[in-house]
N, C-alpha and C positions, 0 to 999 in steps of 0.2 A: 886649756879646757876644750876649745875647739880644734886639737890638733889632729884628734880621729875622722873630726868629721867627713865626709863623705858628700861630695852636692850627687843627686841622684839624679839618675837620666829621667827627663822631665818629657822626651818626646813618647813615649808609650802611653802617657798623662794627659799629652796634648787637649782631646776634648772634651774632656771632664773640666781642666783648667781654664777653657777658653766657654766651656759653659755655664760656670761658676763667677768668670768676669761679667759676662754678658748678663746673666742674670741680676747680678748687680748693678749693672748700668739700665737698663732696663727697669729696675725698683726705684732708680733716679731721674731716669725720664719721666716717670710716668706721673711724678708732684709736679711737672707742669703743663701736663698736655690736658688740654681744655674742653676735647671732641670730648663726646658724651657716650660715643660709639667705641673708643678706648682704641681707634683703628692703628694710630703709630704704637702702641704698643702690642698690638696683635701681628702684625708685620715684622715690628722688630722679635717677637718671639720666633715666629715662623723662621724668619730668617737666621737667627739663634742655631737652630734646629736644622736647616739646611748645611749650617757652615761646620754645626759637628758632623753631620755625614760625609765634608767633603776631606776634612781633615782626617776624620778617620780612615777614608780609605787610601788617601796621600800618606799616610806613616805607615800603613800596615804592613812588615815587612814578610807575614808570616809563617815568621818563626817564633819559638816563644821565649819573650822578654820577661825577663824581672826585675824590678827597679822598685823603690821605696825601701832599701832593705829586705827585699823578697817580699814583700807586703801586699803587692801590686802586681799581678801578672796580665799581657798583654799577648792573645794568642787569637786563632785563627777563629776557635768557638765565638770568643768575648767578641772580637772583630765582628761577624756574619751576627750576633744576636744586637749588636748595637747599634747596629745600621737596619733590622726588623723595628728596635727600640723607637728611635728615630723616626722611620716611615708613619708605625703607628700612633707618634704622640703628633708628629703632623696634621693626621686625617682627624686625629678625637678634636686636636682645637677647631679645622675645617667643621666636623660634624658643629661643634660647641657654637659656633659664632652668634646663628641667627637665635640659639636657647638663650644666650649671657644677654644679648641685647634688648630681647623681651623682658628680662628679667632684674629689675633695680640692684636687687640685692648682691645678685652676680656680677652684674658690670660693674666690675674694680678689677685695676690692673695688678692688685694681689692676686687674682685670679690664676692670670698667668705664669708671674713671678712664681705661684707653688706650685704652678705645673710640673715650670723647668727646675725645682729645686728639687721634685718628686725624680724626676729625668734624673734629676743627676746623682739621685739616693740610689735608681738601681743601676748606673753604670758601674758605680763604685762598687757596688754587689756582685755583680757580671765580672770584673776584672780582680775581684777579693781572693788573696791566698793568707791571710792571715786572718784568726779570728775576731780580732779590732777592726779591720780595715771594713769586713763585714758587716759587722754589729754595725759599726756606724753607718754605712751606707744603708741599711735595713730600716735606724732611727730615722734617717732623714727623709726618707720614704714615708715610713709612717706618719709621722708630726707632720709631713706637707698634707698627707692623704686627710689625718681629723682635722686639718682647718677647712679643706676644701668640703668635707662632708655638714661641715656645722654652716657655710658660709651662708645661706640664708634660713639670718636668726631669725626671721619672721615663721617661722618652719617647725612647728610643732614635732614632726614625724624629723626632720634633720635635726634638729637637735637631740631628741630623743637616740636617734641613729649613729650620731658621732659622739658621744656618753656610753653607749656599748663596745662601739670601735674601739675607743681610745682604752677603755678597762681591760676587758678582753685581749687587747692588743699590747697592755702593759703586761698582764698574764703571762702570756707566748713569748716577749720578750726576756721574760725571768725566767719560762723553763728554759729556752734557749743560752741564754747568759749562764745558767747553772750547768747545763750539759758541757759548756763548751770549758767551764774552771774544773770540773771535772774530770776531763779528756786531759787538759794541762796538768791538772795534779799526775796524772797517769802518766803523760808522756815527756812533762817538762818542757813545752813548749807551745806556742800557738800557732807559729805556722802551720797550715795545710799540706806545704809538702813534707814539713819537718814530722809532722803524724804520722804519715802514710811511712818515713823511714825510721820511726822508732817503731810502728809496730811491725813492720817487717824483720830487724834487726832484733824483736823478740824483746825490748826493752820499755814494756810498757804493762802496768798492772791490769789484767786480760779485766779480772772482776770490776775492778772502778770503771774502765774502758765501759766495758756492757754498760752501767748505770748512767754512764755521762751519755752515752748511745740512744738510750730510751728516753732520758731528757729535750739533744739535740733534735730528735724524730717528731718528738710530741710540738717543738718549737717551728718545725719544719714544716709539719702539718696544719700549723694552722695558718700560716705564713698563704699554703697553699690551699687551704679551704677544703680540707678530706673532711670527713667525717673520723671520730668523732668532736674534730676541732671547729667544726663550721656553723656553729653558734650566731656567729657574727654576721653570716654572707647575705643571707635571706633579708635582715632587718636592715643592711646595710647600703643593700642594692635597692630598695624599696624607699627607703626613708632621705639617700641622697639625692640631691638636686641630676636628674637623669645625666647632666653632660659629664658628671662628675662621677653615677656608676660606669659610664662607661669607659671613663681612664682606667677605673679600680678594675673594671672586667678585662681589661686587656692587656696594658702595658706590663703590669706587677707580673702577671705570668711569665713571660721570658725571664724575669728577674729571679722569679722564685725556680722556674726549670735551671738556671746557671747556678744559684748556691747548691740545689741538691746535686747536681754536678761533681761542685766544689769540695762539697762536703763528704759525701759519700762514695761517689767514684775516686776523686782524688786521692784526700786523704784519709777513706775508712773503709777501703778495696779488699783490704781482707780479713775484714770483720762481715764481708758480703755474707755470710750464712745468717750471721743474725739480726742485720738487717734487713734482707730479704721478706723473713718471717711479716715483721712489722708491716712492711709495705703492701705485701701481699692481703692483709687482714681489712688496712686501712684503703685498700685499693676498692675487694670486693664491697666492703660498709657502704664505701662512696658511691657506686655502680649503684648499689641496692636502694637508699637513704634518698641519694639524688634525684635518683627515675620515678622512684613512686608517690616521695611526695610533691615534685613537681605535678603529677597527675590533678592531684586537689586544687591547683591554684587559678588565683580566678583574673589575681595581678600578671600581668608580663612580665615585669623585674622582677619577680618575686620568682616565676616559672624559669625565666634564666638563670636566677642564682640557682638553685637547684640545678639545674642542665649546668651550669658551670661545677658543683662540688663533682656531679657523675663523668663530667671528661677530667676533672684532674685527677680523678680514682682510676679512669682508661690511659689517659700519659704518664700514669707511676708504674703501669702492667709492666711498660718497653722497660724502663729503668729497671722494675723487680728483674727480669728476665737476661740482664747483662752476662751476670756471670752463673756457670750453673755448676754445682760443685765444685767447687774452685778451678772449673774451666771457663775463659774466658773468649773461645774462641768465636762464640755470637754475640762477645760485646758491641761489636762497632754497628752490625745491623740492627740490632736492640736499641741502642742510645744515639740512635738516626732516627730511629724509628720515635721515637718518644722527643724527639727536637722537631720533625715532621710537624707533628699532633700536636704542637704547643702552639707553633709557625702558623697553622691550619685553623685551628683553636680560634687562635687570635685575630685571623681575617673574619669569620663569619660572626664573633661574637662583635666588631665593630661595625660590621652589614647590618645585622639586627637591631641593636641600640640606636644606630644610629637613623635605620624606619621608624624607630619612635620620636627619635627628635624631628624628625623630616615632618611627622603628622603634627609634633605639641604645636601648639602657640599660647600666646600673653594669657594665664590665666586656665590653661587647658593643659594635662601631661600627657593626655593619650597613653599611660600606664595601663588601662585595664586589655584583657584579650579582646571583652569586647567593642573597645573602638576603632578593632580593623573590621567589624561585619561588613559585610559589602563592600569592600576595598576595591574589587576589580570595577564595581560599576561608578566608581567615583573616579581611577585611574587603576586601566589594566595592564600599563606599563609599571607601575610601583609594586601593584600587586605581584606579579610575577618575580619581580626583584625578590623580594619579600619571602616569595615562596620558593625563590632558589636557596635563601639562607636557614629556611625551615628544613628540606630536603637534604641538602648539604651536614649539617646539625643531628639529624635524623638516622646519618649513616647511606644516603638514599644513593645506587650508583645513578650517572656518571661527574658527581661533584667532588671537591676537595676531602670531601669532610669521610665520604666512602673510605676512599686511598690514603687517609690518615691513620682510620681505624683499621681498615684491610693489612698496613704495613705492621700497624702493633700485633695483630690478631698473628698474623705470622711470625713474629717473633716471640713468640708466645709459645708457637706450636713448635719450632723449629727448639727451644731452650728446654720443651720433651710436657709444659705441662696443659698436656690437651683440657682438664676439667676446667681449668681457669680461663681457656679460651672461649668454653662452650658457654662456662657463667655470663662471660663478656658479652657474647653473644645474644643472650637472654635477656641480658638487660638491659642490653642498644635495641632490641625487639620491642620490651615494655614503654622503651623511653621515645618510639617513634608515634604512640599514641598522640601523647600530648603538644609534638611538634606537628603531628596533620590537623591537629582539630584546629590550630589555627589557619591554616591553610582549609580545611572545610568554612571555616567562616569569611572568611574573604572570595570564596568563590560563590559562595550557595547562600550563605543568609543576608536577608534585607541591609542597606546601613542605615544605623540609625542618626546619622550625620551626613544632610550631601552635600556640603559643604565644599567646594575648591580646596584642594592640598595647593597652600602656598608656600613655597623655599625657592629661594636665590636659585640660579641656573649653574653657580659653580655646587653647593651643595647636591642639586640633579644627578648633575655629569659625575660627581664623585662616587653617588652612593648607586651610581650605575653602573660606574668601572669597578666597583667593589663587588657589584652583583656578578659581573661579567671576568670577574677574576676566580669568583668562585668554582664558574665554571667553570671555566677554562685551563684552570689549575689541576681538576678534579680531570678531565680527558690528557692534558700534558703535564703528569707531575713529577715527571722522571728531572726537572732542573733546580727543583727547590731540593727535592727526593738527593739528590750527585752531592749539591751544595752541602747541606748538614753533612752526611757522611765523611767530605772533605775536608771539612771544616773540625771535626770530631776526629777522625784521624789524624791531622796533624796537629791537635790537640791534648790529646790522653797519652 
């Protein structure tokens, strides 16, 4: 019975594996630690988290590995996005610390256990070449992401909030699950790369393909929060416990940029004519959807959900613009450029979130725009922070957030469709409204709290390097800018 078997090389796996024990050990410490403050299990997470970064970069040889039966692929992209992975689930527990310990309901060291089980749903996603290997990684993500949204039951609006999550996200599951038996019925197979060579090799039924196509996209999208699948983001980002919108604002994006990746570059490259259409549509909707009604909102999370659907509709621009009639020779500027904007994305959306846990305390979420009024005359050191990540957000030169968009906009132009650049353009225009007016209120209006902004000094120092990285990224971004490229090149 066991005479085919095969043991498979286990070092490509390494920190997934070794994040997966930890987490476990970890769920076992924490029935006996006593502190109230949950400190040995925040440490040992942290450190969890450090030691997949060290591992990962100790095995990376690369090149690109396949192991699990080809199920598992381990390459230079997966490598560079899991080590951003890693960075950022760092800083969200750093941000999280002083929110969980205000907070009864939070402080449990489940807490952190479905962090790292969240971690490890998108590594498994990140390094996915088979359609199982995916789905599951997606599941595990998910089901950590609605416990951590419902975790304080006392929470009328969280649990209302993780009740939509969970529905909606069973939803998107099933079209995805149906697109991807349907792509199988077509091609006879579930790997990723075994797609991309049946339907190269012309051995795939072109019509079911297209239908399993517009299933996977619709799955895809909402994964990533376009319109019209973005339902859930607004209520979601509003109604969870803030330390917890800001893992969902951050971390899931690099995971959800690697499946579309996966899924479409990889193995559905040359069906790029009729995917493009899609993305394109879902791209403008998002642009459009996102910028304006963010304009109406009177909540902060509720304004960044929004500013979040409109930059995932700007990092699908670079992706649309890979191939352009089945030339592909602006792929690798293109799908640099859309790994930039994710990289980019992902800093400033953790800056921001993470000014509002800086201001919450016991009993207060500093969620509304206006409880930064006055910001500068309470602290015009935070303020400014603040207002680097509005500006940055905004598009504003000389920050990250300019040379994120500046790089898609050109790979836009450069793949020949100027109108979709001008759109872009228009509606990074509309969209920088509603990121000055909070910067007008923290400069020019009264606060109606003068309260002391109190947080720990390592929180300070963090969400000051986070400011100062904005910029500073934003004047030198030709190293992050080399990195994707390379990364993606010897990847695709």
């Amino acid at each position: 019975m066991f005479d085919n078997f095969v043991v498979p090389d286990l070092l490509p796996a390494a920190p997934e594996l070794f994040l997966a024990a930890m987490a476990l050990a970890i769920l076992l410490v924490d029935l006996f630690v006593k502190d109230n403050r949950r400190t040995v299990t925040y440490v040992l997470s942290q450190l969890a988290l450090i030691g997949c970064a060290a591992i990962q970069f100790s095995t990376s040889t690369g090149e690109i590995v396949y192991t699990f039966s080809n199920m598992f692929v381990d390459d230079l992209m997966s490598d560079l996005l899991k080590l951003f992975l890693y960075l950022t689930v760092v800083i969200v527990l750093f941000y999280s610390r002083g929110y969980i310990i205000d907070r009864e309901a939070m402080n449990k060291g489940e807490y952190y256990v479905l962090t790292l089980f969240a971690t490890l749903g998108m590594m498994v996603m990140i390094s996915a070449n088979h359609f199982l290997t995916l789905y599951m990684g997606l599941e595990l993500l998910s089901l950590s992401l609605y416990a951590m949204v419902a975790m304080n039951r006392d929470s009328l609006l969280s649990t209302e909030a993780a009740m939509k999550y969970f529905v909606l996200g069973a939803l998107a599951s099933g079209l995805l699950l149906y697109g991807m038996s349907m792509i199988y019925g077509a091609t006879g197979t579930l790997e990723i790369t075994g797609v991309a060579e049946r339907l190269y090799g012309g051995g795939a039924n072109k019509n079911l393909m297209v239908f399993g196509l517009v299933f996977l996209v619709a799955g895809l999208a909402f994964k990533l929060g376009v319109v019209p699948f973005h339902m859930w983001i607004p209520d979601v980002y509003h109604g969870a416990p803030t330390s917890v919108t800001l893992l969902i604002s951050t971390a899931p994006k690099l995971a959800a940029f690697a499946i579309v990746m996966r899924l479409l570059v990889n193995g559905l490259i040359t069906m790029a004519a009729d995917w493009q259409v899609m993305l394109i549509i879902l791209s403008v909707l998002s642009m459009a959807i996102g910028n304006l009604a963010a304009i109406a909102q009177t909540n902060l999370k509720r304004m960044l959900a929004y500013s979040a659907i409109s930059h995932m509709g700007f990092m699908l621009l670079g992706i649309t613009t890979g191939v352009v009639s089945g030339d592909a020779r602006y792929a690798l500027n293109a799908y640099s450029s859309a790994m930039f904007y994710v990289i980019a994305y992902v800093l400033m959306s953790l800056g921001s979130f993470g000014m509002i846990l800086l201001m919450a305390r016991s009993g207060f979420e500093a969620d509304k725009i206006d409880d930064f009024k006055g910001l500068n005359k309470r602290s015009p050191w935070f303020a400014a922070i603040m207002m680097m990540f509005m500006f940055s957000m905004a598009g504003i030169p000389f920050f990250i957030g300019f040379f994120a968009k500046f790089s898609v906009l050109q790979a836009v132009v450069a793949a020949g469709y100027m109108w979709l650049a001008v759109v872009a353009v228009l509606f990074s225009l509309i969209g920088a409204f509603y990121y000055l007016r909070v910067v007008k209120l923290m400069y020019f209006d009264a606060p109606t709290d003068d309260s002391p902004i109190t947080a720990g000094a390592d929180m300070r120092i963090l969400i000051s390097a986070n400011g100062l990285a904005v910029a500073l990224l934003g004047i030198f971004p030709q190293f992050i800018m080399s990195l994707c490229a390379y990364a993606l090149l010897r990847s695709l």
